[in-house]
C-alpha positions in Angstrom: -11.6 -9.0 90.8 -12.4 -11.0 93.8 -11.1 -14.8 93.8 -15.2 -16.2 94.1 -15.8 -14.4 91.0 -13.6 -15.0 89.0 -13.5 -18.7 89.8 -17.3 -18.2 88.2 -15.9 -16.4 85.4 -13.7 -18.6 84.4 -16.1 -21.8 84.6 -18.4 -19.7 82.8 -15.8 -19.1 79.8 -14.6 -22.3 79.7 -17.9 -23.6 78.5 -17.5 -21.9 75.5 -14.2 -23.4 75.0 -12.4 -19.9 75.8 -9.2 -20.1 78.0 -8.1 -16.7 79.9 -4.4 -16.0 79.2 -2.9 -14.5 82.0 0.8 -14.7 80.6 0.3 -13.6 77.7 1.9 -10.1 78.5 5.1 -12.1 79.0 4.9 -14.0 76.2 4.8 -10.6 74.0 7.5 -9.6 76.3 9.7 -12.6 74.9 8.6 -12.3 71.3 9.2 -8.5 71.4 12.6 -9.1 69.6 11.9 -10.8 66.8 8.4 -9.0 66.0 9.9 -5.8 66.4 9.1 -3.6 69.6 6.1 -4.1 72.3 5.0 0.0 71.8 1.7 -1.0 73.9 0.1 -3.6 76.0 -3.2 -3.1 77.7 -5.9 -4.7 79.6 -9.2 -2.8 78.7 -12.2 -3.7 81.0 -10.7 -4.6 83.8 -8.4 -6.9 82.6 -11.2 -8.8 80.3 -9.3 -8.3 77.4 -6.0 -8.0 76.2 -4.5 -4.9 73.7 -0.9 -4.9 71.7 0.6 -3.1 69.5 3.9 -3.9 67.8 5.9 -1.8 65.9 8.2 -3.4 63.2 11.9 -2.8 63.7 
C-alpha cells in the first residue's frame, strides 16, 4: 500500500475510534505458548484484516 494512502486510511479509521494493529502477529507469536499453537495467521485483503487460528495444546 503506498505511504500517501495509507496515511489517509489511517486518519480515516481513526475517526471511528479504530486503531490498525500492525504487531499484532507478534504478539500471537509471544502468546502462542500459553494458548496453545499459532496453526495460522493471515492478512486477508491486503492486509485490512487480520486471521488466527489457535490450536489448544
Amino acid at each position: 500500500m503506498p505511504p500517501w494512502f495509507r496515511g489517509g486510511l489511517r486518519a480515516w479509521l481513526a475517526q471511528f475510534h479504530v486503531d490498525p494493529r500492525d504487531g499484532l502477529a507478534d504478539e500471537f507469536a509471544a502468546l502462542e505458548g500459553r494458548l496453545g499453537t499459532l496453526r495460522a495467521f493471515e492478512r486477508p485483503y491486503r492486509g485490512y484484516a487480520q486471521y488466527a487460528v489457535f490450536r489448544r495444546a
